[in-house]
N, C-alpha and C positions, 0 to 999 in steps of 0.2 A: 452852883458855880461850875462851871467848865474846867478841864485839866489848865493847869498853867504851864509857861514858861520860861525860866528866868535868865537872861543871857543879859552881859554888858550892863548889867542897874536895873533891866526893866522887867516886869513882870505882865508876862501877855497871855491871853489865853492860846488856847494849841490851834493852830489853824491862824492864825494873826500872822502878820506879815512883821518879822524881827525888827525891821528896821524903820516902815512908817509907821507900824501899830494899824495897818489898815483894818478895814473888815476881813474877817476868816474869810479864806479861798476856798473855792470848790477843787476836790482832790483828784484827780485820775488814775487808777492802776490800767499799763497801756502795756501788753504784751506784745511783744513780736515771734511770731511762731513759723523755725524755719532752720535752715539745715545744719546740721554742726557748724562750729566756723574753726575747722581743722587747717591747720598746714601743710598736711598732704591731698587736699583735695579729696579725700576719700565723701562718698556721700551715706552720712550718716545722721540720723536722731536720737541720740540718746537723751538731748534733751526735750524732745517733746515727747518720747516712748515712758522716761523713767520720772524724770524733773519737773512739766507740766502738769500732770493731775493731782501731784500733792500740795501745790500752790491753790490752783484751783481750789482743791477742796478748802484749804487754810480761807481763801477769799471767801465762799460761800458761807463757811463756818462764822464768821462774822457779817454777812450780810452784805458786801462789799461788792456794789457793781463793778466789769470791768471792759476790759476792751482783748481780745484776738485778733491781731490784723494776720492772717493768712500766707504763707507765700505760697505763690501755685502750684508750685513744683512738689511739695511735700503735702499737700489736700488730701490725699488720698490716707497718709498716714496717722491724721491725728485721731487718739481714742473716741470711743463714744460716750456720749454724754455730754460733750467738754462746751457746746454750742448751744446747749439749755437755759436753765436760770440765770438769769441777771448778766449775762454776756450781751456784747454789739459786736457784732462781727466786721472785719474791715479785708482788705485784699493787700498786702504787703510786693505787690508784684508778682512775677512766672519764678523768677528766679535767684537766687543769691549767693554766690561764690563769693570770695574774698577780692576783692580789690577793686580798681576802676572797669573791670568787666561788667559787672554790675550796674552800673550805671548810670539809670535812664536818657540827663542830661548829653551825655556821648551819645545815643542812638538820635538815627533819621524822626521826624514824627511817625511816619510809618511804621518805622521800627516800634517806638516807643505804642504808636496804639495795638502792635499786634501782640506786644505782652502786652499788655494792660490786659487788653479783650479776653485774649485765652486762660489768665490768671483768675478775672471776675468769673468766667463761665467754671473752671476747675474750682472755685471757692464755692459758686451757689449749688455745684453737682455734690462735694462733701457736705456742705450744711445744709441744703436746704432752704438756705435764706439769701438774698440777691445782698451784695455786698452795696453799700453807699459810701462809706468810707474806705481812705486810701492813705498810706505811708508808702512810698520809693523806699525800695534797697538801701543801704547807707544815707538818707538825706537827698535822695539826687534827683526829685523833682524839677523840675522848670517852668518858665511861662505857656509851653506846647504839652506839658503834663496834663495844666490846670485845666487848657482848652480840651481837650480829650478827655477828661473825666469830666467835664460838663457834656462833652457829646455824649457819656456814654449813661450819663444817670446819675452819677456819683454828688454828693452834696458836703462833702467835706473830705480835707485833705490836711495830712499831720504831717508832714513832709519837712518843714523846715524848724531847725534848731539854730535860734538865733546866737549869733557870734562864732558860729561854724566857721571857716574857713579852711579850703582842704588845696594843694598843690600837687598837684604829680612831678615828681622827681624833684620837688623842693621851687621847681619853677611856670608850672604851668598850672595854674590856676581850675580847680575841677570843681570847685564848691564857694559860696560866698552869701556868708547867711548874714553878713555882718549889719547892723542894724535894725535885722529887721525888729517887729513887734513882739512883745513876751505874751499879749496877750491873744484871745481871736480875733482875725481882723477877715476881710474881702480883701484878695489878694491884686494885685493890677496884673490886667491881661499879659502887661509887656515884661514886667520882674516879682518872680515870684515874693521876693522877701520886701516888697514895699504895698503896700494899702494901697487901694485902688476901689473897683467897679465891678468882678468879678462875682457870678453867682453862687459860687464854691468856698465857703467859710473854710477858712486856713486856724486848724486851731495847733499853737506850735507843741514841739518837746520842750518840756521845759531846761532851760541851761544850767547848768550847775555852777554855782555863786566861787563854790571851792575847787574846782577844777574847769579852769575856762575852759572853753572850746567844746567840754564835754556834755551828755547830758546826764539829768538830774535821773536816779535810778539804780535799778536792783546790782549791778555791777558794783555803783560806789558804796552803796549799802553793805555789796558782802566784803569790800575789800576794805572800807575802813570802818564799818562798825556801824550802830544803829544811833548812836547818838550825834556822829557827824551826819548822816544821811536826814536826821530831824533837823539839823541847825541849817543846814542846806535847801531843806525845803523850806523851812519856818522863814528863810531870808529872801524867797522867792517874792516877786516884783511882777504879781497878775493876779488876776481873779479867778485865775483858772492853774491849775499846776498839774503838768503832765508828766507823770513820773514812768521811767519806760524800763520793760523789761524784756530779755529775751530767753528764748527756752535753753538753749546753751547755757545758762549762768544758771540754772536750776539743778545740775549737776555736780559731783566735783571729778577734777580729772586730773589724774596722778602726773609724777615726772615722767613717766614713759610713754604718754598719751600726745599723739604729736599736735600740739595747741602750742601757740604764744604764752611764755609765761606772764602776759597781761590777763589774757585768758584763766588760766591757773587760777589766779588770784581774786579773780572779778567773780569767778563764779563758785557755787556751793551749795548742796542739798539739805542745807540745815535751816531750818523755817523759824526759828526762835527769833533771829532780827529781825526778820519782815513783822512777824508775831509781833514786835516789841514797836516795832514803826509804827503798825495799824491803830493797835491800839492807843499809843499818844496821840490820834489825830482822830481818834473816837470821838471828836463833840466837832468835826469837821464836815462839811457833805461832799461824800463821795460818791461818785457820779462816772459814766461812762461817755464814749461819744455818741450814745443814740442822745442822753439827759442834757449834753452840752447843746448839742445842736438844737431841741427843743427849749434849752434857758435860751440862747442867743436869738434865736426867732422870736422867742417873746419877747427877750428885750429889745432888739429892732422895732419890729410893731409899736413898744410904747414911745419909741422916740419916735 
């Protein structure tokens, strides 16, 4: 018998979907690796220098494939080793400041393909390995994204977290994930968050059931615990659940440390919940995006 569990009356195994009792989901630990996200702009990694390789090791110690998507900008710093066993490496963009500088969707195509370009080359010079996967900065994909990582090689794209919606200055619309699909779909040439004909498998973040808009991940895990972070996943609505992490939340950082006290809170070097996450979802298959992309081509083909 598999781990159970027991919410609302019903008794499910771990990996079951809370609410239709579906078949257990395949699970994704999906990091994002890239530059402090400070309020003074300063450029720093403490979390991929100090917070990064003890996750890492916590993953491997259980066996646990996962996912590094890259920002280009910071390539050059992450440790060695980190790009070995049971990782898929992905390109997270050139760059990531805080805000709608960032991106992608604001920039010209041109704009948008010369970081792409120079990101994949600065990710395959640190690793070694040519990048196929891609997450934008903040979510900020689009339909000229999609076409560009199909020019450039790329075969999946993790970009959109459905129910997103983002505005600048409360009225100008910068983000609009709303409806899209929770689970992988082909994305349409013309809108990124609608199913369509495109060769670039769109596998989403997953959205968190308890915190709309958000997504599902090591933030909400350290800020409210590892039993919400199960009930949140356990309620997820795919066959696929991508749980996302960044290296900045693998740290902790004091009151004087100039971060958002959302920051503060989200993030923490203590590996005992993740610990405690992993293993309730031990009778789960966990899977990176090299294994998604190879489940969904198969299952294509048989339909």
């Amino acid at each position: 018998m598999g781990r159970q569990v027991a919410d609302r009356g019903v008794v499910l195994r771990a990996g079951m979907n809370l609410v239709t009792g579906a078949s257990p989901f395949a699970l994704c630990i999906s990091i994002d690796v890239e530059r402090d996200y400070r309020l003074d702009e300063s450029f720093t990694t403490r979390g991929i220098e100090e917070g990064l390789p003890p996750i890492v090791d916590l993953l491997r110690s259980r066996e646990v494939p996962f996912d590094l998507f890259v920002s280009g900008e910071i390539a050059d710093r992450l440790p060695t080793g980190l790009a070995d066993r049971g990782v898929s490496i992905g390109c997270h963009g050139m760059r990531h400041p805080r805000g709608p500088r960032s991106y992608l969707n604001r920039m010209t195509q041109a704009g948008q393909r010369r970081e792409i370009s120079e990101a994949t080359e600065r990710v395959r010079t640190a690793t070694g390995r040519t990048p196929v996967h891609f997450r934008a900065p903040n979510f900020s994909a689009d339909a000229r994204t999609i076409a560009i990582l199909e020019e450039l090689g790329y075969r999946v794209d993790s970009s959109v977290l459905p129910g997103r919606y983002v505005k600048r200055l409360r009225v100008l619309p910068l983000l609009d994930h709303r409806g899209a699909p929770a689970a992988p779909y082909h994305p349409d040439p013309r809108w990124i968050a609608r199913e369509g004909g495109s060769t670039i498998l769109e596998v989403p973040v997953s959205p968190n059931v308890l915190l709309p808009g958000g997504p599902l991940g090591l933030g909400f895990l350290n800020a409210s615990g590892a039993s919400n972070a199960i009930r949140a996943t356990s309620e997820c609505r795919s066959r696929c659940v991508v749980f996302l992490g960044h290296s900045w939340e693998m740290v902790d950082w004091s009151a004087a440390d100039p971060v958002a006290p959302w920051v503060r809170k989200a993030a923490s070097s203590r590996l005992g919940p993740l610990g405690i996450f992993l293993d309730h979802f031990s009778d789960s298959t966990y899977v990176n995006m090299d294994r998604i992309l190879e489940r969904e081509t198969n299952h294509a083909g048989r339909g």
